[in-house]
N, C-alpha and C positions, 0 to 999 in steps of 0.2 A: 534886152534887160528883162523883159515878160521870161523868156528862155531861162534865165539862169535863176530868176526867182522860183519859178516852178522845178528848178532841179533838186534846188534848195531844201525848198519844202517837201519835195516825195523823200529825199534822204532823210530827211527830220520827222517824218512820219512813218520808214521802214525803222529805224531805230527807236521806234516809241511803240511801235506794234509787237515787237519780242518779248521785253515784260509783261504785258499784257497780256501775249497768249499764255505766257506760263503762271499767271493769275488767273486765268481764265478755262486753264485744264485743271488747275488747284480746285478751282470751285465746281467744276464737273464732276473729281471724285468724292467732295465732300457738299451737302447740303447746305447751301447757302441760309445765313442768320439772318434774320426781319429788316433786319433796317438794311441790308444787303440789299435785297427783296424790296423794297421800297426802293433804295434809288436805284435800280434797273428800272422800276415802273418809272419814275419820274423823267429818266433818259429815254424809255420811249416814247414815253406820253408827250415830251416835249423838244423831241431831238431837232426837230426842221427849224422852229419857231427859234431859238436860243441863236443858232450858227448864223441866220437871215439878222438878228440883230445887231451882229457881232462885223460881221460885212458888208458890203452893200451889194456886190454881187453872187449870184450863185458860183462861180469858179471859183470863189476864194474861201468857200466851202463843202473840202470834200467827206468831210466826216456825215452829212445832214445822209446822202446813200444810206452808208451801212448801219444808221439809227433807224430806217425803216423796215429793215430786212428783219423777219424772226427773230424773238430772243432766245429760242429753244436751237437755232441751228445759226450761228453766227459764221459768215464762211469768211474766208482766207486774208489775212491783212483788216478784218472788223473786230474793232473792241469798243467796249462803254470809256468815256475820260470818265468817269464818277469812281473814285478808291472805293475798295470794300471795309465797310465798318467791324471794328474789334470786337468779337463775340465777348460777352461779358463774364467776369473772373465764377467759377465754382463756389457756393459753400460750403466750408470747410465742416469735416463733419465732427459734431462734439466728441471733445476729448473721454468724457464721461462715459459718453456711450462706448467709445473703442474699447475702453479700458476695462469697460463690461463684459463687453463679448470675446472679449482676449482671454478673460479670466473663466469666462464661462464654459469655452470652448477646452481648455484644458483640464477645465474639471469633469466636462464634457469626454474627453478624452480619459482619464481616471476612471472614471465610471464604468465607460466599455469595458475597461483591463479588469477592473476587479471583478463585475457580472461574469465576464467569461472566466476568470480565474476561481470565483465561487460554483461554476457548473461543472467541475473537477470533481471527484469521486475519492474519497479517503483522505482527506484534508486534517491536520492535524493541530490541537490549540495551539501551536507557534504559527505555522501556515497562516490562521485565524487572526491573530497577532497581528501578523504584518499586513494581513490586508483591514485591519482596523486602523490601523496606525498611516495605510497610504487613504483611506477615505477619510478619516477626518481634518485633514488641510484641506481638500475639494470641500468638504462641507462647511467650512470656516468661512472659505474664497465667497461661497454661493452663499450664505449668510449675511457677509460683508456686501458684497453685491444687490442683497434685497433693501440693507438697512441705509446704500448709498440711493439706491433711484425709487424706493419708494416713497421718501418722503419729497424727492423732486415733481416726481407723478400728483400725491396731494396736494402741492404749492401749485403746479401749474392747471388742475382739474378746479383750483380755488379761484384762482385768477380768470381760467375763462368762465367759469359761474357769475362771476364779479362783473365780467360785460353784460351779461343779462341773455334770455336769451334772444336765439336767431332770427332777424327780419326774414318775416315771409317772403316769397316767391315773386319777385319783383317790385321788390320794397326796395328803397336804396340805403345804404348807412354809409356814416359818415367815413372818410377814406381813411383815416387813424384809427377809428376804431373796427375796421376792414380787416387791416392789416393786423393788427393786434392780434383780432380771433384768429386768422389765418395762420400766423404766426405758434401762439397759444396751441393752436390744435395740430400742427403738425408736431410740438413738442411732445404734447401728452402722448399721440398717437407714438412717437418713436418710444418715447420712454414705458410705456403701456405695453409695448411689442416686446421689448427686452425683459420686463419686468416678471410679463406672463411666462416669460420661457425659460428665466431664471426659477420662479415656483416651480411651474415640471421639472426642473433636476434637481431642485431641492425637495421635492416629493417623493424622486427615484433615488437620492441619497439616503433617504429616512428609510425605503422598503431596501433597501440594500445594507441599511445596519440593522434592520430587524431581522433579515435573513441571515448576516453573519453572528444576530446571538441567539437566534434560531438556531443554528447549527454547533452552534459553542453548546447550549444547551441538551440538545440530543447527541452530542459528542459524550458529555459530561454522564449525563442521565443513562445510557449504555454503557459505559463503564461502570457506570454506578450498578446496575442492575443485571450486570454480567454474573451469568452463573458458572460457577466452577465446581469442584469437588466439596461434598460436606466432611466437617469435622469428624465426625463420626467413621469417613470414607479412611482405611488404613493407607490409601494408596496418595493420599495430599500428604501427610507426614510421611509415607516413603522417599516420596521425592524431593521430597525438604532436607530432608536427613540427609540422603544422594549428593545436594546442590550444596552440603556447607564443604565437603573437599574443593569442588570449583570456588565457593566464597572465598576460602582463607588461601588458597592459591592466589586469587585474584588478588585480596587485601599482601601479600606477601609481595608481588609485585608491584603494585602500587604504594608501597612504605621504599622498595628499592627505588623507583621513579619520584620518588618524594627525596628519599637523603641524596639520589646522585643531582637532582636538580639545584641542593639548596648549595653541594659540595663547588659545582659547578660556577654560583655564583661568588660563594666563600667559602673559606678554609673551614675545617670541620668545627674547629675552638672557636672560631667567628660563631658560628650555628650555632653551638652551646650556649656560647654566650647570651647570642640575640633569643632564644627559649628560656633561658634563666631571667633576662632581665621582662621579656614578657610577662611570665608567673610572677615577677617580682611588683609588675606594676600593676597585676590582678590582685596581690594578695594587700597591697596598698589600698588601693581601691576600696577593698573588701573591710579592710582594719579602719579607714577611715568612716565607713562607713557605717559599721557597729560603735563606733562612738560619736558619731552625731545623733545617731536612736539611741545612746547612753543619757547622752546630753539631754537630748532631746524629749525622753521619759517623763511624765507625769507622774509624781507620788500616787500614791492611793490616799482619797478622802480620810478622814480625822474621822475620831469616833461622834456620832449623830451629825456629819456632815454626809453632802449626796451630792454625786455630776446630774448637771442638768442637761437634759437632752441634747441643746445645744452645744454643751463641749463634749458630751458624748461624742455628737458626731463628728464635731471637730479633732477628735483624739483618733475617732476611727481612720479618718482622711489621714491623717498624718503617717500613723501606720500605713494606711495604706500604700501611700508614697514612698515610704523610706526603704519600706521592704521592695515594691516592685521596682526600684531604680539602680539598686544596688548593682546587684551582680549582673543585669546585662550592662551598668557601665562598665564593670571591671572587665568584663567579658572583651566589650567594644576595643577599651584602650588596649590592653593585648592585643588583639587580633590587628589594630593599626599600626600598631608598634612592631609588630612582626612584618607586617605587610609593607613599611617602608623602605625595610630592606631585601622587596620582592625577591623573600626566599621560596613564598608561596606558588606553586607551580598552576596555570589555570584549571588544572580538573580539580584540582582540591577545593577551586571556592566551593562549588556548590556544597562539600562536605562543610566548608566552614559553614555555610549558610545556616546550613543545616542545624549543626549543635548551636549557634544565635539562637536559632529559633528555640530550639530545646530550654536551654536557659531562660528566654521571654518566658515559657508557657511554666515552668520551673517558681520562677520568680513572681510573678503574677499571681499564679493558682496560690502560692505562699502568702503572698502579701492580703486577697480576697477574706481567706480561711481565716487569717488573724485579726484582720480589721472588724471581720464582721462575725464573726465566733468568739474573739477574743478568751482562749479557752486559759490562759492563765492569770488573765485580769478581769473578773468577772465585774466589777465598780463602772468598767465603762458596757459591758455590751447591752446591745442597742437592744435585738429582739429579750425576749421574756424564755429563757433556756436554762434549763439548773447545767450546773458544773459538768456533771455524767454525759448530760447529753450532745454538749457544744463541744468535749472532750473526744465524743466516740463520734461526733462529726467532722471536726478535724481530723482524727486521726486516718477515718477512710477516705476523707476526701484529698489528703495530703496523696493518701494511694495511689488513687485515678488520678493526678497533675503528673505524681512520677511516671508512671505507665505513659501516660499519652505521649509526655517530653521525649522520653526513651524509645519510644516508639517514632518518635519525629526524626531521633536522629542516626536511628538504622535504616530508616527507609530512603534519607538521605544518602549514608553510604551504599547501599543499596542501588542506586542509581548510578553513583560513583561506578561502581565496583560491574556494574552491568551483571548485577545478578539475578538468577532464572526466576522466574515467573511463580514457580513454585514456591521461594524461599519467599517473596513478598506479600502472598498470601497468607503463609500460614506466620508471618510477622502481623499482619493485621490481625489473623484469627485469636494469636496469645494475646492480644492486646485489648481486643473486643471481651474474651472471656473472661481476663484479669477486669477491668473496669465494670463488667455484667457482677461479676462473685465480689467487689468491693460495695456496692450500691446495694446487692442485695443484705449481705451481713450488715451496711448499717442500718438497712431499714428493718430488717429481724432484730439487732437491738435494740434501735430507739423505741419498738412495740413493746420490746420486756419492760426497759427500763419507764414507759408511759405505763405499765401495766401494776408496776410497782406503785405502792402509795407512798410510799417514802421521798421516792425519787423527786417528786414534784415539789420539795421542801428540802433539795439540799443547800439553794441557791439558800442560804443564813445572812449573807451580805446587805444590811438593810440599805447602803448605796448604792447598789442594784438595784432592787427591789424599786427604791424611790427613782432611779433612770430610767429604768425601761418601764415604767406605766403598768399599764394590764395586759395581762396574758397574750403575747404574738404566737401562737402555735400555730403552725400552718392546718391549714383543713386537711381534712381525710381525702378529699376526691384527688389533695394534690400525691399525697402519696398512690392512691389506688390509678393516675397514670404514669409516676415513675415506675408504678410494677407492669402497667400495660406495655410499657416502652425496653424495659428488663424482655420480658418474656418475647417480645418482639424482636428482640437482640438476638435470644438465643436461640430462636426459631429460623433467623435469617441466618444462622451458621452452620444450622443443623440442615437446611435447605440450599445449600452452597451459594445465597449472596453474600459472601464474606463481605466484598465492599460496600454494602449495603450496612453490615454491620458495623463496622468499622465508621462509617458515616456518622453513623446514629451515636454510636458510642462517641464518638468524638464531640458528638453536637451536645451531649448531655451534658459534660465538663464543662465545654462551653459555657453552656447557658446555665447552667451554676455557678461560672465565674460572673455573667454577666448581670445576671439575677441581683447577684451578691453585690455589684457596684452598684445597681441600680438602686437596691434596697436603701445603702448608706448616700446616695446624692438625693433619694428621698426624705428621707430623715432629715438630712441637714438642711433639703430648702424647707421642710416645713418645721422645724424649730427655727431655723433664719427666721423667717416670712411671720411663722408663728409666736415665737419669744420673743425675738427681735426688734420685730415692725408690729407688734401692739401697743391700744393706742395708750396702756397705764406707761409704756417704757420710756426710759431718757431717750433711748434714739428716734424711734416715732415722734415725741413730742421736739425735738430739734430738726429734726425733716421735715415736719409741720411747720415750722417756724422760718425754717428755712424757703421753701415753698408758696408760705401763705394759703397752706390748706390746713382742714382739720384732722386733728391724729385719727380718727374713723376713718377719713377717706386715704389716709397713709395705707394704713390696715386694710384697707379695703383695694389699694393698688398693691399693696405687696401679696395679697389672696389672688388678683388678675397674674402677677408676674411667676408667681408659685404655680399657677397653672398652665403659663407658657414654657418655663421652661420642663416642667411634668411629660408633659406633652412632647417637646421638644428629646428629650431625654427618652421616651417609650418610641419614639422612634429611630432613637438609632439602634437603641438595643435590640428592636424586632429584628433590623438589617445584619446586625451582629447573630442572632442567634437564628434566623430563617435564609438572610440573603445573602450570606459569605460565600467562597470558598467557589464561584461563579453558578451558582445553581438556586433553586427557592423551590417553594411548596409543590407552584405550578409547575415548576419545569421537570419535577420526580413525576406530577402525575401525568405528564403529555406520552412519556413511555409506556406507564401500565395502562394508558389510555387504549392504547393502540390493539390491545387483545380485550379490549370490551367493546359491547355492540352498542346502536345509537340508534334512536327514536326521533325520527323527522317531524317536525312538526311548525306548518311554513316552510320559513325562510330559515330555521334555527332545528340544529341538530343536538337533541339531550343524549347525553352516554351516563352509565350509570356514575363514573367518577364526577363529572360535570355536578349533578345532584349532590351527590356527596361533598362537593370542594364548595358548592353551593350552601350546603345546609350549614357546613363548617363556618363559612364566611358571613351568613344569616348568626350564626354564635355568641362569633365575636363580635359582629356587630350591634346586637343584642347590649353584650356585655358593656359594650364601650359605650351606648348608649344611656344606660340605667348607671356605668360611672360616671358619665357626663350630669346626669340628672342628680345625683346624690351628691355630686360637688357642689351643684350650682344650688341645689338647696342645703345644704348642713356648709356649706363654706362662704358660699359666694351671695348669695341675697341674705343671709342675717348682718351682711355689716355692710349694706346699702341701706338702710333705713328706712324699708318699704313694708307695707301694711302686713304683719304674717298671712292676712287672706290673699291680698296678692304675690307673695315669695310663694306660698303653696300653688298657688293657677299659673305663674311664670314655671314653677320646677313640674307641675301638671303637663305642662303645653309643650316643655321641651322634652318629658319621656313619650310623646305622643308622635313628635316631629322625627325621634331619634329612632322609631319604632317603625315609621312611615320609609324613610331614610335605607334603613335596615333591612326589608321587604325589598326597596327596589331593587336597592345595590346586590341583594342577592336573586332577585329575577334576572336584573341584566346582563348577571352571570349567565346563567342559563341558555342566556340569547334571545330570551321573549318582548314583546313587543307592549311596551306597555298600552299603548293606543288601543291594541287587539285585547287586549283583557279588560281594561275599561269596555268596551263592545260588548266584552260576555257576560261581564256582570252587570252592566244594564240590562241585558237581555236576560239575565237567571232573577233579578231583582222584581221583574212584571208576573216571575212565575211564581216567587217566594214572597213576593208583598208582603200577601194578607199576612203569611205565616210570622212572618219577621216584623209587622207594625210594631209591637207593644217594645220590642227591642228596638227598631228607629226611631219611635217616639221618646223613649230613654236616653239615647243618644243624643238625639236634636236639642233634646231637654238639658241635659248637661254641658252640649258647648255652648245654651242659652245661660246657663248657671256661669258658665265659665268668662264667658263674654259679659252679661251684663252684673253679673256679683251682687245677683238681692239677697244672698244669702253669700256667707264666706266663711270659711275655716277660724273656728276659736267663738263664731257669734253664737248667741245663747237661745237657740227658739223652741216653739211649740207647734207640734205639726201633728194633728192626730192624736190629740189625745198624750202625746210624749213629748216630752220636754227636756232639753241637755244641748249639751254642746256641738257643734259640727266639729268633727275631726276630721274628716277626708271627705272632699268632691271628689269622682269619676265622671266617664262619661254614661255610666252605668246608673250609677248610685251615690248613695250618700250616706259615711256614715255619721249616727249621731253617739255620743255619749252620754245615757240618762244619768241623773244623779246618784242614781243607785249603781253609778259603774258598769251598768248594763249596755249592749252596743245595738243599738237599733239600726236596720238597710233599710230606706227608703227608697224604691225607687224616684228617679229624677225628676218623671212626668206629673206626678201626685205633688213634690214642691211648685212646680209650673202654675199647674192646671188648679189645686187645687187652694188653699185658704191658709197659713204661714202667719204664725205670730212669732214676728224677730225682736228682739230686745235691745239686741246691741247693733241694730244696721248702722243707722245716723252716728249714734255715740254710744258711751257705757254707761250715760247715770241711767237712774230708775226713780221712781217715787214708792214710797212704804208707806204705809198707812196703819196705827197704834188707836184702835181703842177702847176705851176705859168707860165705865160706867160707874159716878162716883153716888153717893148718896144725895138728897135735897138738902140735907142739914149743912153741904160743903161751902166754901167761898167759890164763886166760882174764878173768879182775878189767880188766887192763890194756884189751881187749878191748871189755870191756861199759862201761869208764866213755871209751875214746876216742868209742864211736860216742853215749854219753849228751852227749857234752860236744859233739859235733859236731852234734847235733840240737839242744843249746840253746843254741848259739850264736848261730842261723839266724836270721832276726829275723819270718821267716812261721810255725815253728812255736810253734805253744800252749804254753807250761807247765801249762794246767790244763786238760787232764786233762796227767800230766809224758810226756815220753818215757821209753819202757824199753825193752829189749833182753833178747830172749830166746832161748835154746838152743834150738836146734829138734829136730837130731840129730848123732849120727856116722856120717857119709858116709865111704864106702870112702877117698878123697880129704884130711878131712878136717872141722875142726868146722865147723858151719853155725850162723850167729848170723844176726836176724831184728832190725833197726831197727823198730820202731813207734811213729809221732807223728803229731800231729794238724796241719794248716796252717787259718789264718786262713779263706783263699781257695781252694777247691780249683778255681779255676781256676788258679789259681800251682801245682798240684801238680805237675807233669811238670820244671817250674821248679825246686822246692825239691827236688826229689830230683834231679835232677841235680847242684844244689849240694851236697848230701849225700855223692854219689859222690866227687866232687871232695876236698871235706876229709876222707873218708876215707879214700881212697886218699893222701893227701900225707901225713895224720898217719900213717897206719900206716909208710910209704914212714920217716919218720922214730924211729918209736919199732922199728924193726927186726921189722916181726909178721909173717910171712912169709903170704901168700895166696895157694892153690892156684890155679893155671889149669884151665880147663877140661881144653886136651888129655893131662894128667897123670890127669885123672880119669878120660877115655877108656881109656886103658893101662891104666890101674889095673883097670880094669873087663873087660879082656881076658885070655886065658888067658895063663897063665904061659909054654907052651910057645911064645909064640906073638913071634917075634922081628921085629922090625924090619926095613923093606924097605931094601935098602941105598940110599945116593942116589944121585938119576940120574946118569949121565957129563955133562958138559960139551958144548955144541954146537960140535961142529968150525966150523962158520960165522960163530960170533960172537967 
């Protein structure tokens, strides 16, 4: 029985030993997990003790052996009974992040393509195109990217801020809030990782589209400043001349590739047709459109009737629309209308394009010249132009629009046509020199006809006259740079930049068109803002109403809105007349940069155009500062309701700030270090002190004036001996206005330092003082209530505090009485007390009060013995 149990059992433990080895080489090739590791310790630690409880004899356990044997070398037919525990599942790793680094990586990828496709040599603005057009999805992807995990990074940096911080080095915390930071910080930590590495290629994106308009620009800018043959050169018009046989060749075969393409698609009568009904739907167009500007025409003003500015410029606007919409609609629906039944072959768009364009610039330049010249309805134009002169401006400016359009849409065919290099040259050159000789003749007339006295008195239109206000002539210096810019034209032709010329000439049109718009969207927001939103008007006073504010603060929001959009408007037009056409100021001078030399100094390299593009921008900013300042004083603080001493020290502080401002922005052109210059004039400042005190003490002295306002603009004081008004603080000086219209400069430091009798600081009354010296034979009741009654009569003095009259004494002479009253305005006091004398001399004159003269007082005052000189004899002679 013992036999067959033990055969038993070895079978039943040779078939239990085979899985177990192959569990058991399983876990030899791979590292055993913890808890694994634990119960093998536990089967050794306890293999004898478990089997002995389990049997009562040793032979009926034979596993207790091979639990004693090594666990590092288990040999042949030994295994553990303990299963190996399930390693525990991965964390899954955030969605957020993949989808990060997916995105990243491809942009990542993008980036290499283009950098290497930007280290290519002779790249051309389409080239430049497409690799702008594949960078900006990458840079979208990595924007989207920052604006998804940054704000996860600040929610989870908040959160573990929020635990507080880190228990010291063998502190314990509580197992929740363990786990929490642990948790917390390995989030921030991933998301921190992605985040920073997203910025570097959105850093390497941003210098990667600054190099491709980098390169757009110095593409442009070398063209632009390509020289070729001058005008003057016989051999540019030889070859011009040479290239129109290839031209009309070329145009000859491209009209045969035009009709067999359109044959191809229809019959030739089909074509006719579809070109007649095109013309047909331009000249609709066109016929409707002159009678909606029929319609739409304003009379001319009645006799002693006038437009007021604001429908000025509302008539301007309108013009100006009806004209510029016209003909490029009619233009548009033709060219669609043809195009629907693609008879148009693809090389011809770009000719269409072309004449589009022509027509815009056509249309436009037409519609500017009329609005804002209005040279056959002089009732509405806006500037101050007699007849002659808005006449001989239109007419040459109508010139240069034609030239330029004309010139748009040969250079057009020209492209088409792939013709020589030569002919498009001297297509710019006719076109520079025609626009140069149109500008110069009108400004040779408009001098005669300024020169003339007549001229200036043809405008007879008294509703003119009452529209456009006072004299708008533009200044002299604006003419003396269209002739800088003229002679500049024709110097760059005669020196073979033709495209230079041609640049320039085209930018002047421009910005005479654009001038012209802006002129008239000025006008109209400040007759809007101005006519409209004042606070006497019905519409102010119902916006007010509406609102629950008062018609001043309407007035005073519509001066804020008038200045936004002012603003708003000057900068597109800079963009329009500086930054079109893919080029600006700076990027003309980065070329002529390049043949001028440069002055190291630090870290910042000065070239001479640097200074000059410096001193320019120092200019305008100049300019734009002292505009800013003349707004916010003559528009913007008189209808805020603040002291005029303080509207003068607020428009004071802002030309100071605009000035300050101005200085920098044109230093850090330059590339200078502000920090470093503060340095040196600290240090020239211990050398110049002394020299400069009575000038720092002046200074000091006036932003003391400025700041604490013991004195202020309009107050009435007395400082030295001079007495008048303050009309300007500086930081300098002060001027005053004496009576005598005289302008006294004080320095700043002498109002400080020294002694300042102000009249008007607190308030404006003043007290005057009247007195009369009546006889002893008077009443004196009578006395005190005429000069009470003559003081409140007066319509400048006070009642509160009242007038009185007081005795003062008894003079050898007689009594002396003492008017004392207070006035409103004690700049009226010199006023009211003259009037004072007046009604009391008349009333007394009437109530019979007798008042002592002087020379009775004299006598009286002299000795008794002392007799009178007899009078002189008579002149025998006379």
């Amino acid at each position: 029985m013992k036999v067959k149990t033990s055969a038993a059992f070895l079978v039943a433990l040779a078939l239990s030993v085979f899985p177990l080895a192959q569990a058991g080489a399983q876990q030899a090739a791979s590292p055993p997990a913890q808890g694994q590791q634990q119960g093998q310790g536990q089967t050794q630690g306890h293999g004898q003790a478990a089997p002995a409880a389990a049997t009562p004899n040793a032979a009926a356990s034979p596993p207790a052996a091979p639990a004693a044997a090594p666990a590092g070398a288990p040999a042949a037919g030994e295994a553990t009974p303990v299963q190996p525990v399930a390693k525990p599942a991965p964390v899954p790793p955030d969605p957020t992040i993949v989808a990060a680094r997916e995105k990243m990586e491809a942009a990542r990828s993008a980036l290499d393509s283009i950098d290497a496709a930007l280290a290519v040599e002779g790249l051309r603005p389409g080239d430049l195109d497409e690799l702008r057009q594949r960078l900006d999805p990458a840079r979208k992807d990595l924007a989207a990217v920052s604006d998804q995990i940054a704000p996860r990074v600040a929610d989870a940096e908040s959160r573990l801020n929020g635990l507080g911080p880190k228990p010291a080095e063998g502190a314990t915390e509580e197992p929740t809030i363990a786990a929490d930071r642990e948790r917390l910080t390995k989030i921030s930590a991933d998301l921190g990782a992605v985040l920073k590495q997203n910025r570097a290629l959105v850093l390497r994106g941003d210098q990667i589209s600054d190099r491709i308009s980098s390169r757009r620009r110095a593409l442009f800018t070398g063209q632009l400043f390509e020289r070729v043959d001058s005008i003057i050169d016989p051999d540019l018009w030889t070859n011009a001349f040479n290239a129109l046989s290839s031209e009309f060749r070329a145009l000859s075969y491209f009209g045969n590739d035009l009709r067999a393409y359109s044959v191809r698609r229809l019959s030739p009568l089909a074509v006719i047709g579809i070109l007649l009904g095109g013309l047909g739907i331009m000249g609709a167009v066109v016929a409707g459109g002159r009678l909606l500007r029929k319609r739409l025409r304003t009379p001319p003003p009645g006799e002693g009737e006038s437009f007021t500015r604001l429908r000025s410029a509302r008539e301007a606007m309108k013009v100006l629309f009806l004209n510029a919409t016209v003909a490029p609609a009619a233009a548009m629906a033709a060219i669609a209308f043809i195009g629907a039944f693609e008879i148009i072959p693809p090389r011809a768009e770009e000719l269409v394009q072309g004449i589009i364009i022509a027509i815009f610039i056509k249309a436009i330049g037409n519609a500017v010249g009329r609005a804002f010249l209005a040279p056959n309805e002089p009732w509405r134009r806006l500037p101050q132009l007699s007849d002659t002169a808005a006449a001989l401006a239109f007419r040459y400016y109508s010139f240069t629009v034609w030239t330029l359009a004309i010139a748009a849409a040969l250079n057009a065919l020209h492209r088409v046509l792939f013709a020589p290099v030569g002919l498009t040259v001297v297509t710019s050159a006719i076109m520079s020199l025609l626009i140069a000789g149109f500008i110069s003749r009108f400004l040779v007339g408009a001098a005669r006809a300024e020169a003339n006295a007549d001229t200036a008195k043809e405008t007879t239109d008294p509703s003119a006259i009452a529209a456009t206000g006072p004299s708008q002539a533009p200044p002299r210096y604006i003419r003396l740079f269209v002739w800088v810019a003229v002679f500049a034209l024709i110097g760059a032709l005669v020196a073979g930049y033709i495209s230079f010329a041609a640049f320039v000439a085209a930018r002047m049109v421009i910005a005479a068109a654009v001038l012209g718009v802006l002129y008239l969207l000025y006008a109209l927001i400040d007759a809007f803002f101005g006519e409209g939103l004042s606070a006497e008007t019905h519409r102010a006073r119902m916006i007010s109403s509406m609102l629950g504010l008062k018609p001043e603060r309407v007035e005073l929001i519509g001066v804020l809105a008038s200045g936004l959009l002012k603003l708003q408007l000057f900068v597109v037009a800079a963009f329009l007349i500086v930054g079109s056409w893919g080029t600006s100021t700076a990027d003309m001078m980065e070329t002529v940069e390049r043949v001028s030399f440069g002055v190291r100094i630090g870290n910042a390299t000065i070239t001479l155009w640097s200074v000059v593009y410096a001193v320019l921008l120092l200019l305008v900013s100049l300019a734009a500062a002292r505009g800013l300042q003349k707004w916010v004083s003559s528009a913007l603080l008189p209808r805020t309701g603040l002291e005029p001493s303080l509207q003068s020290s607020i428009a004071t502080i802002v030309g100071y700030v605009g000035t300050i401002v101005a200085v920098m922005v044109a230093m850090g052109q330059l590339g200078l270090n502000l920090e470093n210059i503060a340095l040196v004039a600290g240090a020239l400042s211990v050398g110049i002190g002394f020299g400069l005190q009575s000038i720092v003490s002046n200074f000091v002295s006036g932003l003391i004036l400025l700041a604490e306002r013991p004195i202020r603009v309009g107050d009435t004081i007395n400082v030295k001996g001079e007495e008048g008004y303050v009309r300007r603080i500086s930081v300098r000086s002060t001027e005053i206005e004496t009576f005598e219209r005289a302008t006294v400069i004080v320095p700043n430091a002498d109002l400080i330092t020294g002694m300042v009798k102000n009249w008007t600081h607190s308030n404006t009354t003043g007290r005057i003082i009247v007195a009369v010296t009546v006889s002893y034979d008077s009443d004196p009741e009578e006395v005190r209530d005429i000069l009470v009654g003559c003081a409140c009569d007066h319509p400048q003095v006070l009642q509160t505090p009242p007038p009185r009259v007081f005795l003062m004494k008894f003079a050898d002479s007689g009594i002396v009485f003492e008017l004392r009253c207070v006035v409103a305005n004690v700049d009226y006091a010199l006023t009211v007390k003259s009037d004072l004398h007046f009604q009391v001399l008349s009333r007394f004159r009437k109530a019979h009060v007798g008042m002592v003269a002087q020379p009775w007082a004299a006598l009286a005052r002299a000795p008794r013995d002392m007799v009178p000189p007899p009078p002189a004899p008579p002149d025998p002679l006379q």
